[in-house]
N, C-alpha and C positions, 0 to 999 in steps of 0.2 A: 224771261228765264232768270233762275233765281242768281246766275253768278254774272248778267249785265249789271253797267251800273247806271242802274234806276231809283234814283234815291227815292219817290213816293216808297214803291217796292221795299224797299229795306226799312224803312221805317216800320212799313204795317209788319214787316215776316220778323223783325226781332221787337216789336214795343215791347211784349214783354211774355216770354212765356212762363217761366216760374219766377217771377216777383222782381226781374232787374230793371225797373222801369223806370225812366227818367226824369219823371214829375213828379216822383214820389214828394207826400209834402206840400205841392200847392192847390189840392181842391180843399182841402178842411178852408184854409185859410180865404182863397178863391171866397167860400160860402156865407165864409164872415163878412168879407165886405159890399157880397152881394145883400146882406141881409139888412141891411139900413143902420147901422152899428154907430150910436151916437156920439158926439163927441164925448162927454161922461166914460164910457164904457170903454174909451180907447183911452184913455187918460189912465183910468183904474187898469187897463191890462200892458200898459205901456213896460213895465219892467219885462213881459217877455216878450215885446216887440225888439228885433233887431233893426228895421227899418223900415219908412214911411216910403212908398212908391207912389206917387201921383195919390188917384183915393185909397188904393190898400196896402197892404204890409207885407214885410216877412217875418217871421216870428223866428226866434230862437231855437225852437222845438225843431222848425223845417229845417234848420240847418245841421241839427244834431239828428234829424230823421236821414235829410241826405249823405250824410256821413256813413253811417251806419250800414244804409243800403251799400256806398261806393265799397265798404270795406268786406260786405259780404261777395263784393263782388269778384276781389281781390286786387283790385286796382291800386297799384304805385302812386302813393298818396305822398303830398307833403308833411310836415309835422307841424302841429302848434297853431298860433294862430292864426300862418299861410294859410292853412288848410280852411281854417274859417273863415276867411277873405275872400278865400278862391270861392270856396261853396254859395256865400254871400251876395257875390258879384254872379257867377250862374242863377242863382235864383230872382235876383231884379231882373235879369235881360229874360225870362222864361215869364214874370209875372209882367213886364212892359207887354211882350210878346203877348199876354192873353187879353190885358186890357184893349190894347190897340185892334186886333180880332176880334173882339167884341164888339167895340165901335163901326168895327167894319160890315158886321152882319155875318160872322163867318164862324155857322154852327156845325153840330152834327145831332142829325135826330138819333130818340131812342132805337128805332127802328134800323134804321143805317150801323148806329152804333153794334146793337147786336147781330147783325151780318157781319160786320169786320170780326168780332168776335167769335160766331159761327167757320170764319175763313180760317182767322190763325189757330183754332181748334184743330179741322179740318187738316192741317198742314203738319201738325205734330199728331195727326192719325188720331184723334180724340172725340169722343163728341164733346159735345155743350154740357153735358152734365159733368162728364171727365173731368172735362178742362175744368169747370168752376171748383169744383174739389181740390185739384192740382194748385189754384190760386189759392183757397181759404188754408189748403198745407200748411203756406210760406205761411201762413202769420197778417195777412192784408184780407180782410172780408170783400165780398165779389164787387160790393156794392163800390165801395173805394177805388177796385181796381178798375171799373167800366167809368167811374168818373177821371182816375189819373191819366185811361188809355183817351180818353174823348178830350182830352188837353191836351195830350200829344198831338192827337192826331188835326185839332182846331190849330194848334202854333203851328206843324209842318205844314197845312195848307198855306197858312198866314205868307210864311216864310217863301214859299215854293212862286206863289203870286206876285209877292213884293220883290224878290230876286232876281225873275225870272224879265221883270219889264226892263231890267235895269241894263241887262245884258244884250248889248247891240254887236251885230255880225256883220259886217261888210259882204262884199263879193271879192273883193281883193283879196280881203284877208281870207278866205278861204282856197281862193288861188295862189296864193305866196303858199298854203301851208300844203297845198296839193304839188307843189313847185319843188319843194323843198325834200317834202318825201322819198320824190322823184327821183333827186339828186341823191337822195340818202341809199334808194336800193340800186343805184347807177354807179355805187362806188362812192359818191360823192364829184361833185366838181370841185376842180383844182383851186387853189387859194386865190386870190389875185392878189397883186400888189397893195398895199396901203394907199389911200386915194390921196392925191398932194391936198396939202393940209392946207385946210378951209374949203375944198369943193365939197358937194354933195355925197353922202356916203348914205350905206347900209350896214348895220353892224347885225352878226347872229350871236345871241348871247346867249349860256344856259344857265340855270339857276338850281342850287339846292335850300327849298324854304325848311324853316324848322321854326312853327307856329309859337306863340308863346301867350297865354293868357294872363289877365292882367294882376294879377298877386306878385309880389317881389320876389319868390324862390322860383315861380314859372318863369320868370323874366331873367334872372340869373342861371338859369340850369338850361336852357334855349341859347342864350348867347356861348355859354361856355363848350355847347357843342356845338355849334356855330363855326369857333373858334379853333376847335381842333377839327374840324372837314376842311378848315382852310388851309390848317397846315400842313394836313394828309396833300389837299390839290396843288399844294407849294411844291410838295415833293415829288416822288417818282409816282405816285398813284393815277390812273387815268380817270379824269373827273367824272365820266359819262357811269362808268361801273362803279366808281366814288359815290356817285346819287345812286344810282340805282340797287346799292347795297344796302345806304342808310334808310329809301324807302323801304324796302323789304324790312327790315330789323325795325321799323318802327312807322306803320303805316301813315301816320299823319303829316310826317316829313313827305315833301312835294319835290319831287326831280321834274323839272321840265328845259325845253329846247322852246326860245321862243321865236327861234328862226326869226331869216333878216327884218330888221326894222332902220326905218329912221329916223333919227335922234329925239323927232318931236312924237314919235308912236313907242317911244318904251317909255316907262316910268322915270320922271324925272330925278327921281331919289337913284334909279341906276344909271341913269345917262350922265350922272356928275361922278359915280364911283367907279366908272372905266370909259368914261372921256380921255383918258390917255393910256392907257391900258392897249397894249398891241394884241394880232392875233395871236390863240393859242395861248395867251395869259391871265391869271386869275387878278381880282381887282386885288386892292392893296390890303383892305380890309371888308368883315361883313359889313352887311347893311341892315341898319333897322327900320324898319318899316312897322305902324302900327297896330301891325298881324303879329308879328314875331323879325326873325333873323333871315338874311337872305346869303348865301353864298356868290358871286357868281363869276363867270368866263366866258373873256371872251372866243369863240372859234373863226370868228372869220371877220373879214372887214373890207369893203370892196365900194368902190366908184359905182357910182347911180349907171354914168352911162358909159358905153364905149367908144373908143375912138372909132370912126367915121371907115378905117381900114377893118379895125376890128369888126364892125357890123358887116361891110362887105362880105366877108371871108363868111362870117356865121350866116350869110342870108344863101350859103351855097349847101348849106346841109339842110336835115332837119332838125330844130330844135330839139332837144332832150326832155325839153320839160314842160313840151304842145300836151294840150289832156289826149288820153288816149287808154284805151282797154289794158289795164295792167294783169299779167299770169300771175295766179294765186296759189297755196297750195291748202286746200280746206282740210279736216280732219273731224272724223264721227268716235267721236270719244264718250264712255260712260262714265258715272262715279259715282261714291260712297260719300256724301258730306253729312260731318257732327255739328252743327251749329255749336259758335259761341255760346257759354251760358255759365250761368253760376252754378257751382258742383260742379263741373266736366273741365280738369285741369287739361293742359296742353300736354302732361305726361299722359293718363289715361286716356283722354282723344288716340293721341300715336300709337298707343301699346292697343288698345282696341285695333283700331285700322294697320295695322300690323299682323293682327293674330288673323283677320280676314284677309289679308294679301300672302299670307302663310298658307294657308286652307286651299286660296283658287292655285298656288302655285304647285300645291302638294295634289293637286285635282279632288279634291275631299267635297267640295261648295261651288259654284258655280257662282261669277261675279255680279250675274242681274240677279241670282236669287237673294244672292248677301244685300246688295241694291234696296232693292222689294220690303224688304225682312228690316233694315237697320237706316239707310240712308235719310235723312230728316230735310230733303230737297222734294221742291216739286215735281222734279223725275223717278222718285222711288216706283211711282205704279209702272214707269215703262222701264224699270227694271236700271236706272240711272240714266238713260241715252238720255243725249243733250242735243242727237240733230248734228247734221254738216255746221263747222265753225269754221271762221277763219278769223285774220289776222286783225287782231282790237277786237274780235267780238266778246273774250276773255278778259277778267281780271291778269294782270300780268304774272303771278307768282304762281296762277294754275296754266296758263299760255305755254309758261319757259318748260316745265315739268313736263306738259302735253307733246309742247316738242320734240325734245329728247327721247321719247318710246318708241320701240319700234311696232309695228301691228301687231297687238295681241299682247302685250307686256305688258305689266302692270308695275306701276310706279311706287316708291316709298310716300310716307303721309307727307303729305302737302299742305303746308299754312296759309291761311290765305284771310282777309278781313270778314269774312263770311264764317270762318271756320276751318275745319280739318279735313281734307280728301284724300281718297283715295281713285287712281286715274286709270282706267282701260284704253286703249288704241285701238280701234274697232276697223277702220281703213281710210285710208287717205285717198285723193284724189283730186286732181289740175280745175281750176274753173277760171273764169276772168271776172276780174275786178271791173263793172263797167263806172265808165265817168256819170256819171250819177249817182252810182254808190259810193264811188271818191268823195264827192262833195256831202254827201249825207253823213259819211265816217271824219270828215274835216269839221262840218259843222257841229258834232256831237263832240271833238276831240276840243275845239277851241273851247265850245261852250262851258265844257267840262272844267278849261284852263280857268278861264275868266270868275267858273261860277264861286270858288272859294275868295277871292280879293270882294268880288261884288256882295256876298251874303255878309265880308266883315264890316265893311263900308256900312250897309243896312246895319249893322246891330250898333255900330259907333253911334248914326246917324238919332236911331231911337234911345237910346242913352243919353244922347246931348240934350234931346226935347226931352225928354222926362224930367220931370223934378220927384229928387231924392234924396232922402235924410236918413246918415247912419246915426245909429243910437247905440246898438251896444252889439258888437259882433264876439268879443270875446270868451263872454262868460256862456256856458251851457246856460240849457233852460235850467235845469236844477241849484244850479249856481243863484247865489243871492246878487244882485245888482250891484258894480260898484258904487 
């Protein structure tokens, strides 16, 4: 379903329908070096080489090519030659990324290729012929765009394989985080005291990341709001809706609860920045980490074991947080989604999906015909319906929205990484959560945690092995050489 988070999925459903696509720039160059390009020939074209990757390059061109596209895009760009740093440093980790897939044997045929293409035609109600007209519009001929899309989608395999081995899950940890839930929809358990200092402890710690890519004004403008969520958490603001505000306002920021650890299972870079840090307070400062900026706080801090009377006394109840069949409450909700995209600002998304929440309310339109008729989800043929949901099965920004309606009400537009919604409440109804689906929704939620640290780790890791020579990032390709 188009709004779990499936990252294969979202890769193929946005590569690119009218021209935003993210390799724009490295198949020309890709062709050259697959072409036996001798040393003579790179020597003579070296003034518009920006830089030497292992055997091939970037050129100057791809980086005023990627510019260009970011800017039709209308993405919040740095200025000068951040920008050309930033784009520079994208382009080596995306051509590391093909070389290395390459050696690995990790293609995609003509054949496969034009069925993905067939699908995301398919998806935007088009055919094949449509669609390639739609591409040759923007200004990119079909031919280029079926080689940029089959570079995508070769580095997201690459990436998805390499990632994915890296990420190991316990049984533990999946019972701490079913443990902790627990506790979370049980009200919470009560604090404990601070464990006497030096015994064995657990600490719950939550964190607000705020990514930062390697160019100096990403690195500056990341720490600086860093630095003001810290001293929002200093204040009266409560840090949990503190993160959960900043991710909404800008999806790439990470709120998470890494529930109890100890001391030797959190990261060692936070276990030094609220190793004295009590419950209920934030550390002294952020943290950096070679992702970006980390907020964090701590909530709780608690003794490994119990006294000997303590255990007595609990061994007369039942535990709180034995697995057990949890009451749920599911909801069969439709909707209206505008996908992202270039041309479709976030005013016109809203004021569209407005004037159809106008119409079903005025009884003019009926909400699965508008559905049917305009939605650009895999649900439009059933008229939006999205099926019984429950709790995580959602992106969170369409969840909270879905909440709040009552049966049969329709919501105002709704933002969400996917795009613009518009929300129905079609009826709700009690199921249980069984322990098995607990551990399924634990081990997707950890995974989820883990998979953003482990993917940057991977790109450091293939960066350190590559050998790379900058040459001239500054000047445009049109620009003479310094």
């Amino acid at each position: 379903m188009m709004l779990r988070r499936n990252r294969l999925k979202q890769i193929l459903n946005t590569a690119l329908v009218f021209g935003a696509i993210s390799f724009a720039g490295i198949a020309s160059s890709q062709d050259a070096s697959k072409g036996g390009i001798t040393a003579d020939s790179k020597i003579r074209n070296i003034d518009g080489v920006a830089a030497v990757v292992n055997t091939g390059y970037v050129t100057r061109k791809e980086i005023d090519d990627r510019i260009a596209t970011l800017q039709k895009q209308g993405a919040k760009l740095p200025e000068g030659s951040d920008l050309r740093k930033l784009v520079l440093d994208r382009l080596i980790i995306e051509k590391i990324q093909l070389q290395n897939a390459e050696q690995e044997g990790i293609t995609v045929t003509n054949k496969e290729l034009d069925k993905i293409i067939g699908d995301i035609a398919t998806k935007n109600k088009l055919s094949y012929a449509e669609f390639k007209a739609k591409v040759i519009a923007t200004g990119m001929t079909f031919e280029r765009y079926k080689e940029t899309l089959r570079d995508d989608i070769v580095v997201s395999r690459f990436r998805e394989r390499s990632v994915e081995t890296k990420i190991k899950i316990s049984d533990a940890e999946i019972d701490n985080f079913i443990s902790d839930r627990m506790r979370a929809m049980a009200g919470g358990a009560q604090r404990s005291a601070p464990p006497v200092k030096g015994a064995p402890e657990e600490i719950a710690v939550a964190q607000i990341f705020i990514p930062a890519d390697a160019g100096a004004g990403s690195q500056a403008e990341a720490k600086k709001q860093a630095e003001a969520l810290l001293r929002d958490a200093r204040g009266d603001a409560d840090f949990l809706q503190l993160g959960a505000a900043a991710a909404k306002e800008n999806p790439k920021i990470k709120f998470q609860e890494l529930g109890y650890r100890t001391p030797d299972r959190l990261p060692q870079l936070f276990y030094e920045a609220i190793r004295n840090t009590g419950s209920g307070q934030v550390a002294n400062a952020v943290v950096k980490s070679p992702a970006g900026y980390h907020v964090l706080k701590v909530l709780d801090r608690r003794a490994i074991s119990a006294a000997p009377a303590q255990q007595q006394s609990t061994t007369q109840e039942p535990a709180s947080t034995a697995p057990q069949n949890i009451p749920i409450t599911q909801t069969m909700a439709r909707h209206i989604l505008l996908k992202n995209r270039p041309g479709l600002t976030d005013q016109d998304a809203e004021r569209r999906l407005q004037g159809y929440r106008d119409q079903v309310r005025a009884k003019t339109a009926d909400f699965g015909d508008l559905a049917k008729k305009f939605s650009e989800d895999g649900s439009a043929p059933n008229g939006g319906n999205l099926g019984w949901m429950g709790p995580g099965d959602l992106v969170p920004e369409f969840e909270q929205a879905m909440n709040r309606l009552q049966i049969g009400e329709v919501s105002n537009p709704v933002k969400s990484e996917f795009g613009w919604h518009l929300i129905q409440v079609l009826e709700r109804r009690e199921a249980q959560l069984t322990v098995e689906k607990q551990r399924e929704f634990a081990r997707a939620a950890i995974r989820e945690r883990k998979f953003e640290q482990a993917y940057q780790d991977w790109l450091r890791e293939l960066r350190d092995t590559a050998t790379v020579k900058i040459l001239n990032v500054d000047d445009a390709a049109s620009a003479a050489p310094r």
